[in-house]
C-alpha positions in Angstrom: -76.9 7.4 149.1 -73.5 9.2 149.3 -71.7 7.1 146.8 -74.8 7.3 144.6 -74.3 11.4 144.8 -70.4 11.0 145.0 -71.1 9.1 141.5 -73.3 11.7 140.2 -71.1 14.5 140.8 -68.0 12.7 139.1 -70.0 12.0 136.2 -71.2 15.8 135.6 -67.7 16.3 135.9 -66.4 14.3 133.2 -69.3 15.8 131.0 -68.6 19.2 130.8 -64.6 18.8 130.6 -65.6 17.0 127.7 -68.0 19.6 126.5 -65.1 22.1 127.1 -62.9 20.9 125.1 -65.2 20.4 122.2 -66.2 23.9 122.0 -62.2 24.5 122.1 -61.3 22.6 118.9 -63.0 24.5 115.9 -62.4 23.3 112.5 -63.3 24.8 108.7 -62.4 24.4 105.2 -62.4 26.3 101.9 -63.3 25.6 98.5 -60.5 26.6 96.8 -62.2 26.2 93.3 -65.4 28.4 94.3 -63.2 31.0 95.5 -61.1 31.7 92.6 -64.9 31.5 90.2 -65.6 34.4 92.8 -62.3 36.6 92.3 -63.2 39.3 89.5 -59.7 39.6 88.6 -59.2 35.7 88.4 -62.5 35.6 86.0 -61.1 37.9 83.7 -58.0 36.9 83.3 -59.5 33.3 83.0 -61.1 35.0 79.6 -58.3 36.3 78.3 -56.2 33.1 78.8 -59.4 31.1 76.9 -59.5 33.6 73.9 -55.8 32.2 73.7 -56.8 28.4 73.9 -59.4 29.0 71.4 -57.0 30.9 69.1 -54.5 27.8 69.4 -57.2 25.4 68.6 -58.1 27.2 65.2 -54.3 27.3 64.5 -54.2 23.3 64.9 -57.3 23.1 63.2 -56.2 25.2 60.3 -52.8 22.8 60.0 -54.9 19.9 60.2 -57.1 21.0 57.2 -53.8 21.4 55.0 -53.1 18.0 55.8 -56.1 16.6 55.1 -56.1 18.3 51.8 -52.3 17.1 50.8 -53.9 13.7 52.1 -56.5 13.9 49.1 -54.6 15.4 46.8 -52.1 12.6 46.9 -54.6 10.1 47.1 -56.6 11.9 43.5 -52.9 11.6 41.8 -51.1 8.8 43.0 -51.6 7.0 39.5 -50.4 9.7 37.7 -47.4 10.4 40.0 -44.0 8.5 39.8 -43.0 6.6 43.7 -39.9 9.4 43.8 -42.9 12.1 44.1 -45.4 10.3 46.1 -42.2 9.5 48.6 -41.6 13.0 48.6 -45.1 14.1 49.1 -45.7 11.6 51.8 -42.6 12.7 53.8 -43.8 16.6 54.1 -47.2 15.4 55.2 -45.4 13.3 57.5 -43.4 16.7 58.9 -46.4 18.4 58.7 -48.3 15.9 61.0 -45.7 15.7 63.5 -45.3 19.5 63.6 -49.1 20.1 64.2 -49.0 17.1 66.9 -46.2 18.7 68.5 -47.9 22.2 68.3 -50.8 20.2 70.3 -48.5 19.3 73.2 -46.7 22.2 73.5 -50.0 24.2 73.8 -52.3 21.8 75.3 -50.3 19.1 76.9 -49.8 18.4 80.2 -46.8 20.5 80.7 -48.1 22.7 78.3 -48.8 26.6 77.8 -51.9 26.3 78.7 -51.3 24.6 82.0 -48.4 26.7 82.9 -50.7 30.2 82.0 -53.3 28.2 84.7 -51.3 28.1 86.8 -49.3 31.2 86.9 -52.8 33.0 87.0 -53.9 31.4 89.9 -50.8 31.3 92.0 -51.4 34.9 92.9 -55.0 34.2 93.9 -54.1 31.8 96.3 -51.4 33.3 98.1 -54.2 35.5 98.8 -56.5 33.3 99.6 -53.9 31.5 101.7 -53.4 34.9 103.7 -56.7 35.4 104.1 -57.1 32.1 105.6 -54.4 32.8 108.2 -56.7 35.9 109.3 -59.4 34.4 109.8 -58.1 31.5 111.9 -56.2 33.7 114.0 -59.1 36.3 114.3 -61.0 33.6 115.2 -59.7 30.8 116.9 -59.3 28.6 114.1 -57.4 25.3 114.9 -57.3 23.4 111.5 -59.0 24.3 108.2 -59.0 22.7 105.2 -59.1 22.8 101.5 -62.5 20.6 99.8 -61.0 20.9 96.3 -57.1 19.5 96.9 -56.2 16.2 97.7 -57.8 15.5 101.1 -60.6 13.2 100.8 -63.7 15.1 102.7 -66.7 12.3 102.7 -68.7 14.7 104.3 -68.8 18.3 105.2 -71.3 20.2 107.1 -71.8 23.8 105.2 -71.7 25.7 108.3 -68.0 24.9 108.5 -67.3 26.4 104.9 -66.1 29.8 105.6 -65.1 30.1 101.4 -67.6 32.9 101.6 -65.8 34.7 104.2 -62.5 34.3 102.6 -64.1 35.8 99.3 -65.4 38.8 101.2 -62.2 39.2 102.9 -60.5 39.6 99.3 -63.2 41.6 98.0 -62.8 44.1 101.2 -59.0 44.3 100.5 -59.8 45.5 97.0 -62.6 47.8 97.6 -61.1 49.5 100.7 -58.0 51.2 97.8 -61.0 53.1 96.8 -62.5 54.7 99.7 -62.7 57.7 101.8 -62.4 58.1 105.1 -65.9 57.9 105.9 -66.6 55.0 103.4 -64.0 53.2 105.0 -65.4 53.8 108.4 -68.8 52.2 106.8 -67.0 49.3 105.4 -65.7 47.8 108.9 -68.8 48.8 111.0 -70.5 46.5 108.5 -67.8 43.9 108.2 -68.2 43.5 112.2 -71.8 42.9 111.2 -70.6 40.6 109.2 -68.3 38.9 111.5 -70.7 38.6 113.8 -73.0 37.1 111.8 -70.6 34.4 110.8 -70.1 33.7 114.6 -73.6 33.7 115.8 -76.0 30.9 113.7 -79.0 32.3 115.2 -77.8 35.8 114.5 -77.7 34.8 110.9 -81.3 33.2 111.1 -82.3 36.6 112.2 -80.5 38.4 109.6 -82.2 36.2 106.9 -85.9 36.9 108.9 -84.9 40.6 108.3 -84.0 40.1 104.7 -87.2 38.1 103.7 -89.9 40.7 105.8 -87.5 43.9 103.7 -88.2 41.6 100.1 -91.8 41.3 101.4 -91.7 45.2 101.9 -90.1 46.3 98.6 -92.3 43.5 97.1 -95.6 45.1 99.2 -94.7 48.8 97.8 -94.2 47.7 93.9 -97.1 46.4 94.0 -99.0 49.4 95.6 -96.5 51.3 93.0 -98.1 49.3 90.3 -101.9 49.7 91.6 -101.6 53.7 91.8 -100.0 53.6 88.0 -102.9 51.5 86.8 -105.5 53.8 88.2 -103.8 57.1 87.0 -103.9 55.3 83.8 -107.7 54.3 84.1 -108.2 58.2 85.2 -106.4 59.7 82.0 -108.1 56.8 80.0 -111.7 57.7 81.3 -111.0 61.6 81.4 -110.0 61.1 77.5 -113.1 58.9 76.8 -115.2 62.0 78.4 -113.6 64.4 75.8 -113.9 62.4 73.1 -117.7 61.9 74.1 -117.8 65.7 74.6 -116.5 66.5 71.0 -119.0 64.1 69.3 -121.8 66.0 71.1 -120.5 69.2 69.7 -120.2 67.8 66.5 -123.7 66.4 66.7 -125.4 70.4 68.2 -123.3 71.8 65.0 -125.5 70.1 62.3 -128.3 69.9 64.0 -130.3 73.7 62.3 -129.3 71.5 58.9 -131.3 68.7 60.6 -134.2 71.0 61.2 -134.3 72.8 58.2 -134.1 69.3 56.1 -137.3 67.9 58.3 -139.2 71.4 57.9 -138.5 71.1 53.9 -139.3 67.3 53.4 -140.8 64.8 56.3 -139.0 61.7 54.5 -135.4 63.4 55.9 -136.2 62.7 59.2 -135.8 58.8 59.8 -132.0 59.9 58.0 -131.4 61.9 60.8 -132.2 59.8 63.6 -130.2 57.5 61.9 -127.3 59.8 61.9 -127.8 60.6 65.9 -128.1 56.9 66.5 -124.6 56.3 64.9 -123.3 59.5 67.0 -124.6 58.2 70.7 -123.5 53.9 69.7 -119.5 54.4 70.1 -120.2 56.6 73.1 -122.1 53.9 74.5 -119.5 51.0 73.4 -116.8 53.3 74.9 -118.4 53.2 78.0 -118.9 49.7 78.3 -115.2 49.5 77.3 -114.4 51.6 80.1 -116.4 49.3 82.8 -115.4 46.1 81.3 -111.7 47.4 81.8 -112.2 49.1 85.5 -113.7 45.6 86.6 -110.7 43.5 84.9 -108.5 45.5 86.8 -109.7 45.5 90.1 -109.9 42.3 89.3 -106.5 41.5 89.0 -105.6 43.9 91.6 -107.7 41.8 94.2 -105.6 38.5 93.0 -102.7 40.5 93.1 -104.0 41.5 97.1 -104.7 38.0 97.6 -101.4 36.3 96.6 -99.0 39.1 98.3 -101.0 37.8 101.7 -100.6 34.0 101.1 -96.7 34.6 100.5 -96.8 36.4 103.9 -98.4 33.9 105.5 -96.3 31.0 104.1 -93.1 33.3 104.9 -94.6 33.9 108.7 -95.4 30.2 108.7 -91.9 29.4 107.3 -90.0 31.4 109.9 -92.2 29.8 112.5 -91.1 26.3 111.6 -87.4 27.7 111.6 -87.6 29.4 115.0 -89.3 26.2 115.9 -86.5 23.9 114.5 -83.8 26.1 116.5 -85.2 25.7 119.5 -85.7 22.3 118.8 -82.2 22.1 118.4 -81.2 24.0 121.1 -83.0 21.4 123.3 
């Protein structure tokens, strides 16, 4: 029994120094390529460098359609020509190939303009990127980090080891803060502690992502009430100017009515005319009318569907954050 508990306690032992130094060794890496996509200055200067390249390609294009029009030129009088001229005409379309192929190269080849301009433009970047880097391990206990775009061959990487995002925020930060006042400043690092700690903490940032989808919900919720009280303002004005519409053909109707009179007291065979004319007066009311409920029912129609769906997507976001909290603590376990 006491070597059986001797054995036990040895064996605890052993697990947690292991566990220890696990949780001592922390690795990332960084997508070096994603980064610089995610530099502003790098994207723009990345335009201005391809408005070049596109300007050198419809210079070599340009120098290749002069060839290719000596080419059939030459080839339209070559009977006519003596073989002094179609020498000499050969030989400048000859110089003229070589100096467009060697216009390629220097442009486009791999020593090139273009690959020199690359690189220049991104040398800056990744000096910053590299500094940044250094930060961040030191900030946080870093002890190797890697690059997924050189030459090291990652077969797999988990994406909670990519801190690329936090680099790219870290850059973004150094730009911004140039611009700010004191008490923007102040802002800025209470929320890049948020931030940090976010990146720290996984369930933190499962929480932080619960928050974000119930303040989408939210916004979403009050659009849609936003959208409700515009429709029925415009069903008020709409039945408020159906009313005074329906008002004003009344008036018109009480104005001609003495004629009416006077025309049935004169001759009987006037009066089916004017029941005629009142009947045309009251159908558009009545049409407008059952315009008006056709268009109140379609609405609250669509409003109830609109009711309906905002409460499935709450119940498939609860239901979604349920199976995550679930999955964690599965996890965890």
């Amino acid at each position: 029994m006491r070597k059986q508990f001797l054995f036990m306690f040895l064996a605890l032992i052993v697990v947690n120094t292991s566990n220890a130094q696990t949780r001592t060794t922390r690795i990332g890496y960084i997508d070096m390529e994603y980064i610089l996509e995610n530099v502003s200055d790098y994207k723009e200067a990345k335009a201005q460098l391809e408005l070049k390249a596109q300007k050198w390609k419809q210079e070599i294009e340009a120098k290749k359609l002069d060839i290719t029009t000596l080419k059939e030129g030459l080839k339209a009088e070559r009977a006519l020509l003596t073989k002094e001229l179609i020498d000499e005409r050969e030989t400048e379309i000859k110089f003229l190939e070589d100096e467009m192929l060697s216009y390629q190269e220097k442009q486009f080849g791999a020593n090139g303009n273009l690959m020199h301009q690359k690189a220049s433009l991104a040398k800056p970047i990744q000096d910053q990127v590299f500094t940044a880097v250094q930060d961040i391990a030191e900030a946080k206990n870093y002890d190797f980090i890697f690059d997924k775009s050189s030459d090291l061959t990652m077969l797999f990487s988990n994406k909670r080891f990519d801190i690329s995002d936090q680099v790219i925020r870290v850059l973004n930060r150094t730009d911004k803060r140039e611009q700010l006042t004191k008490k923007q400043l102040k802002d800025q690092e209470a929320k890049e502690s948020l931030e940090n700690a976010i990146d720290e903490n996984p369930a933190l940032q499962d929480r932080q992502k619960a928050l974000e989808e119930k303040r989408t919900a939210r916004e979403k919720l009050i659009e849609d009430r936003r959208l409700e009280q515009e429709a029925k303002k415009k069903e008020y004005d709409d039945r408020r100017k159906a009313i005074a519409a329906e008002r004003e053909a009344r008036k018109n109707g009480t104005v001609s009515e003495p004629a009416k009179t006077d025309a049935t007291k004169t001759d009987a065979t006037a009066k089916p005319a004017a029941t005629a004319t009142e009947t045309t007066t009251t159908e558009p009311a009545v049409n407008k009318a059952e315009e008006r409920q056709k268009l109140y029912e379609q609405r609250k129609k669509e409003l109830e569907e609109r009711r309906k769906k905002i409460l499935e997507e709450r119940e498939a976001a609860k239901k979604a954050k349920e199976a995550e909290t679930q999955k964690a603590n599965t996890t965890n376990n």
